[in-house]
C-alpha positions as a Markdown table, in Angstrom:
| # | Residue | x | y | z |
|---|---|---|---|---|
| 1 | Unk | 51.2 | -98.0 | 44.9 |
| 2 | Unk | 47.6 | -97.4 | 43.4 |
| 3 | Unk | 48.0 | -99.6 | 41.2 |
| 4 | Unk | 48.3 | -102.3 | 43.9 |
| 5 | Unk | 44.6 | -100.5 | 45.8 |
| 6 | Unk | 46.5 | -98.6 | 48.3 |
| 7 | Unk | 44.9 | -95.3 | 48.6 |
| 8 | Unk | 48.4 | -92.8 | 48.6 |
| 9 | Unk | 45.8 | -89.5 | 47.9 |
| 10 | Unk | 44.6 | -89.3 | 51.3 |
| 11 | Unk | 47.9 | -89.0 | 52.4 |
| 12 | Unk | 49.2 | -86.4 | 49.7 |
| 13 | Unk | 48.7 | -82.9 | 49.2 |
| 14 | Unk | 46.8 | -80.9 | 52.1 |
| 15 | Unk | 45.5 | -78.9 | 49.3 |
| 16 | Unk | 43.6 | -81.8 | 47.4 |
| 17 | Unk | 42.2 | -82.8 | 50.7 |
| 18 | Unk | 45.0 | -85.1 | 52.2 |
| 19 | Unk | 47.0 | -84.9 | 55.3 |
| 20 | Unk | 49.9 | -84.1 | 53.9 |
| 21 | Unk | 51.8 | -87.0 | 55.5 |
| 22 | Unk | 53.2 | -88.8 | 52.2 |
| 23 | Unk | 55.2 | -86.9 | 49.6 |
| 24 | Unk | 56.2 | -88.9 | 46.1 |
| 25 | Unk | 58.9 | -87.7 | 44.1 |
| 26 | Unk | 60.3 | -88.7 | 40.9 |
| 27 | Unk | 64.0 | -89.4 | 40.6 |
| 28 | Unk | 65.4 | -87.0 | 38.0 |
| 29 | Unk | 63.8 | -84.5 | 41.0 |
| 30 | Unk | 66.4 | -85.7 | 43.4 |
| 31 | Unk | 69.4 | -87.0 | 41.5 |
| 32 | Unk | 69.4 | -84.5 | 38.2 |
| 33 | Unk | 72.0 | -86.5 | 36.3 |
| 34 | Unk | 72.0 | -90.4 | 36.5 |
| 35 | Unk | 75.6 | -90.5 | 35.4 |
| 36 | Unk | 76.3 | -88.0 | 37.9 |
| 37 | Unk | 73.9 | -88.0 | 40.5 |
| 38 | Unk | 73.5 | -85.0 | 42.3 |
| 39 | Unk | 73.8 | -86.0 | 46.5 |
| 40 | Unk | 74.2 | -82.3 | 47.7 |
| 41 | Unk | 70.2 | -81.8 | 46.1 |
| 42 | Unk | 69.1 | -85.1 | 47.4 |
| 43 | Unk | 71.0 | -84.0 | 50.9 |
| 44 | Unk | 69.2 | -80.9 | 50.8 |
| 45 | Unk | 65.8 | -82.0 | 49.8 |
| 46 | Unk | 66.1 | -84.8 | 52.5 |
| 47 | Unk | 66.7 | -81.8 | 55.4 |
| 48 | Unk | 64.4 | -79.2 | 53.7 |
| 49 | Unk | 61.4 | -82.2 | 54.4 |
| 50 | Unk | 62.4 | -83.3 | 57.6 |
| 51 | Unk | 62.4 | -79.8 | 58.7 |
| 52 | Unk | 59.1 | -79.4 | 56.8 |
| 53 | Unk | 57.1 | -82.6 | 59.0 |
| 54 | Unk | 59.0 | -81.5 | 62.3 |
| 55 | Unk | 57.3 | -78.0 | 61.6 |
| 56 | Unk | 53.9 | -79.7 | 61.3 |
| 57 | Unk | 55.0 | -81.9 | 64.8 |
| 58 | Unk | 55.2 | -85.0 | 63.1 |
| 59 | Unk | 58.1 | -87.2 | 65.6 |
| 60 | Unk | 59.1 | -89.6 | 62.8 |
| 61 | Unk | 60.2 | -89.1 | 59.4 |
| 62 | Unk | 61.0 | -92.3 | 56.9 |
| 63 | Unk | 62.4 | -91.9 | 53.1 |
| 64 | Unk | 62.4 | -94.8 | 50.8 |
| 65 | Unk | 64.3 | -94.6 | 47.5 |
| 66 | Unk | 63.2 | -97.1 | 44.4 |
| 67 | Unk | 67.0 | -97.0 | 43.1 |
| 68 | Unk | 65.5 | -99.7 | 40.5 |
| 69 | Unk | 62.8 | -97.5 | 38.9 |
| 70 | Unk | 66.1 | -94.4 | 38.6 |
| 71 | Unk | 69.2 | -95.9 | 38.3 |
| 72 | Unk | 69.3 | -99.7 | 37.5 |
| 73 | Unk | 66.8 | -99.6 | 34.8 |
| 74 | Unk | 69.0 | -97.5 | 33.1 |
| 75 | Unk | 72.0 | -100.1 | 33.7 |
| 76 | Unk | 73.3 | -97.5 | 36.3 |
| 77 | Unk | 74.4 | -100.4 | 38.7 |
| 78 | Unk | 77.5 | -98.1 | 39.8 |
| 79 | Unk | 75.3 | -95.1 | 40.3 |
């Protein structure tokens, strides 16, 4: 996304002077294994930040996977 000019740090990390309001993570963080992708951990990461932005009273919560930049790169098409 920054390399397209949209600004993701102010909505990052509280810490480094964002709002906290856009998390990024990586794919091996959710899935573990491309051949064998690991859906409980992606399950449980899912609730654990849903129940993270409903603590800070945020009403809405959106994911968005990039299943090409994880799996079909790596001719996962199955996965």
């Amino acid at each position: 996304m920054q390399r397209y000019g949209i600004n993701t740090r102010c909505y990052e990390k509280e810490e480094e002077k964002g709002n906290g309001s856009l998390i990024i993570m990586i794919g091996e963080d959710l899935y573990k294994n491309v051949d064998n992708p690991d859906i409980e951990n992606w399950i449980n990461t899912t609730k654990s930040l849903s129940n993270m932005f409903i603590s800070k009273g945020k009403k809405v919560f959106r994911m968005a996977s990039d299943l090409s930049s994880h799996f079909l790169s790596q001719g996962l098409v199955e996965q």
